[in-house]
PAZAVO-633314 format. One line per 2 residues: number of its first residue (from 1); for each residue x, y, z of N, C-alpha, C. Coordinates in Angstrom, 2 decimals, decimal comma. Each point is the difference from the previous one (the first is absolute). Layout:
% residues N
NUM> X Y Z X Y Z X Y Z  ...
//
This chain:
% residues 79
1> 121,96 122,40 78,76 0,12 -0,78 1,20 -0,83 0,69 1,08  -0,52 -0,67 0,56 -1,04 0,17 1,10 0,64 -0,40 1,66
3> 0,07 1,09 1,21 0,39 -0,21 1,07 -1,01 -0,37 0,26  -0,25 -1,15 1,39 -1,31 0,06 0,90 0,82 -0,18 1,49
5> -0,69 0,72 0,84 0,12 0,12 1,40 -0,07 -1,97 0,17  1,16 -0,11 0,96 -0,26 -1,48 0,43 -1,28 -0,31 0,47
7> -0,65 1,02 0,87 -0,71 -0,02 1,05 -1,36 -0,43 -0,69  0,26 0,92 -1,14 -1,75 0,17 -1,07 0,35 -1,20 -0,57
9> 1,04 -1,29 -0,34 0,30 -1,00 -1,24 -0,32 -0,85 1,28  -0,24 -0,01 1,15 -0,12 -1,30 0,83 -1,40 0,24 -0,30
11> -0,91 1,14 0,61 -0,86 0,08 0,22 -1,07 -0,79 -1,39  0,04 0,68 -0,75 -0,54 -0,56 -1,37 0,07 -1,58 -0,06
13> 1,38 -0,39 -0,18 0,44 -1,30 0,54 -0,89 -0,84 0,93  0,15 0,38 0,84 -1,14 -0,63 1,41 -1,55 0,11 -0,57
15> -0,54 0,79 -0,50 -1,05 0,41 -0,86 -0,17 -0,81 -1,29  0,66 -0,41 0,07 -0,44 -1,23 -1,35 0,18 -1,21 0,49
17> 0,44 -0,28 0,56 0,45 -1,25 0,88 -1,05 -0,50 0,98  -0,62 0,91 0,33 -1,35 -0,54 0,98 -1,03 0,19 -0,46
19> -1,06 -0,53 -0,57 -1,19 -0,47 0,17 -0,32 1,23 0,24  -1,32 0,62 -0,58 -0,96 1,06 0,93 -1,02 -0,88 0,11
21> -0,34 -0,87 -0,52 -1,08 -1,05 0,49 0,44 -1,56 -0,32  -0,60 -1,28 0,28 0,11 -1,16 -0,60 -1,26 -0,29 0,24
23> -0,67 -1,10 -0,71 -0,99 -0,92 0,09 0,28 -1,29 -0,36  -0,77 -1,14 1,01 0,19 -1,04 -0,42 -1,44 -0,47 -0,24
25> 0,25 -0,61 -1,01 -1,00 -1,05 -0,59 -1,26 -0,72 0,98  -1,44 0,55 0,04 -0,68 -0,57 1,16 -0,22 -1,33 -0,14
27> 0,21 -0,99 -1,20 -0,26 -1,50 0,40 1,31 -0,60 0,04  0,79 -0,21 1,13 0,98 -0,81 0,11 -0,38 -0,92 0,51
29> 0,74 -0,88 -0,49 -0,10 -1,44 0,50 1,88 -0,46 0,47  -0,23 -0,66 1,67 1,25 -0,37 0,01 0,92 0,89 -0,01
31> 0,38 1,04 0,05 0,63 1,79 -0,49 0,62 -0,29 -1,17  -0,85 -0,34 -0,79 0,24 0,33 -1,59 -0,54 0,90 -0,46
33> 0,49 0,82 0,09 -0,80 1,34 0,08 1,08 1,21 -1,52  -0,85 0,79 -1,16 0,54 1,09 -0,06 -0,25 1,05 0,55
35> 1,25 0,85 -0,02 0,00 1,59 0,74 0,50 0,63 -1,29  -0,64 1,49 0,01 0,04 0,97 -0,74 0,39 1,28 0,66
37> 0,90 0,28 0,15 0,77 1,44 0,55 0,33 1,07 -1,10  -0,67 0,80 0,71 -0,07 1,55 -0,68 1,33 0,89 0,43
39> 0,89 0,30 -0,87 1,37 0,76 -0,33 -0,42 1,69 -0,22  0,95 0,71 0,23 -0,08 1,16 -0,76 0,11 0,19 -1,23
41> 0,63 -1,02 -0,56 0,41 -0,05 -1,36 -0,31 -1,34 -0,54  -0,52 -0,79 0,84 -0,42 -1,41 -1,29 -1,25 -0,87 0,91
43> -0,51 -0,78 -0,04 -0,55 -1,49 0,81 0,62 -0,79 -0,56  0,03 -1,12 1,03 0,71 -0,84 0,48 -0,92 -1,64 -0,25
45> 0,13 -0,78 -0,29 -1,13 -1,50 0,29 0,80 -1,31 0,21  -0,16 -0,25 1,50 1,08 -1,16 0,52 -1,17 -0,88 0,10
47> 0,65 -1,42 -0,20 -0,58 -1,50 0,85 0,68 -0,41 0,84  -1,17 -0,05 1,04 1,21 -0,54 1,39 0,60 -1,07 -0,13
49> -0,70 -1,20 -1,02 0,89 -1,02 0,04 1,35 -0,31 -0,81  0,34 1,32 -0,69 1,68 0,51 -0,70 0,29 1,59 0,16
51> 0,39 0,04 1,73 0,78 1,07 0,62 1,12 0,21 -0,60  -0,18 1,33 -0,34 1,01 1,01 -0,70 -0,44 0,09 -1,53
53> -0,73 -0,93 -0,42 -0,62 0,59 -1,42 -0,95 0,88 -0,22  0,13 0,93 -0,77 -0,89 1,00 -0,10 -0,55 -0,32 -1,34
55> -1,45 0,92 -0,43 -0,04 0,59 -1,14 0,04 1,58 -0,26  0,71 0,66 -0,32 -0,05 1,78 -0,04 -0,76 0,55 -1,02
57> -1,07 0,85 0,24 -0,54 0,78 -1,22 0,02 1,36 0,45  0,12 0,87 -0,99 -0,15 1,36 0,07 -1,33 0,27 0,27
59> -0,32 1,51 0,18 -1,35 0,19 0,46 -1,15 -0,27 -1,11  0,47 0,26 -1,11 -0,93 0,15 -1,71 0,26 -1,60 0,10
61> 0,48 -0,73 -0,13 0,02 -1,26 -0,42 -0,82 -0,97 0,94  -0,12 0,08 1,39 -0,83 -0,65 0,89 -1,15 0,56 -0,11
63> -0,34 1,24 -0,10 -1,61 0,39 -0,75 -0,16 -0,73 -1,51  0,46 -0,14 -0,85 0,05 -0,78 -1,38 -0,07 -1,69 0,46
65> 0,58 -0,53 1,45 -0,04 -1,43 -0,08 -1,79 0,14 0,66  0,09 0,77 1,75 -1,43 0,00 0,20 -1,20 0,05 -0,93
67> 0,14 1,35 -1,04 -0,96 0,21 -1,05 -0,20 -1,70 -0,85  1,10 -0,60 -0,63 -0,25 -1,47 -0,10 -0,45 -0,74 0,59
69> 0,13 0,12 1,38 -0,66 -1,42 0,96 -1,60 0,13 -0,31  -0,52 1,67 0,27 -0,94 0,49 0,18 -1,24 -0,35 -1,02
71> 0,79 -0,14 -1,40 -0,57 0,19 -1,11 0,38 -1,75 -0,65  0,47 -0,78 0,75 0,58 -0,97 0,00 0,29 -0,58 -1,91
73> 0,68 1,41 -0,04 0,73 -0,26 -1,38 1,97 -0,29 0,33  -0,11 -0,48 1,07 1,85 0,01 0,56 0,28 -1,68 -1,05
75> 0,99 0,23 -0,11 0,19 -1,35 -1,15 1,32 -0,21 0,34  -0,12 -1,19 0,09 1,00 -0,83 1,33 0,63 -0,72 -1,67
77> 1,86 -0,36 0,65 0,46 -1,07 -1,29 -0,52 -1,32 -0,04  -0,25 -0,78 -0,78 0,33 -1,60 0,32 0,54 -0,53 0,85
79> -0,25 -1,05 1,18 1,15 -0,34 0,79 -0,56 -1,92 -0,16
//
């Protein structure tokens, strides 16, 4: 079992919880816009037009989706 100082479990806390950066998407139209926020521990990818949905990736896995866009081997399901 592991103690942590309250003080250090907010802090961390607050530290993952905010953004050290966001970007939004430069062609919006209408503010349909995505944003991409940078975590200490994950990114983040919202559409403004369904607030409160996220997508979460770890840091290795959003380099593995970018590396796909890049190489435009990303392979989307059937819809």
């Amino acid at each position: 079992m592991q103690i942590v100082d309250s003080g250090e479990s907010e802090m961390e806390e607050t530290r993952n919880n905010s953004p050290l950066w966001t970007r939004r998407s430069s062609r919006c139209q209408n503010d349909h816009c995505v944003d991409v926020s940078r975590y200490a521990t994950k990114i983040e990818v919202c559409n403004s037009t369904a607030p409160g949905t996220t997508v979460s990736f770890t840091e290795d896995s959003w380099r593995t989706f970018l590396r796909a866009l890049g190489n435009n081997t990303l392979q989307l399901p059937n819809t």
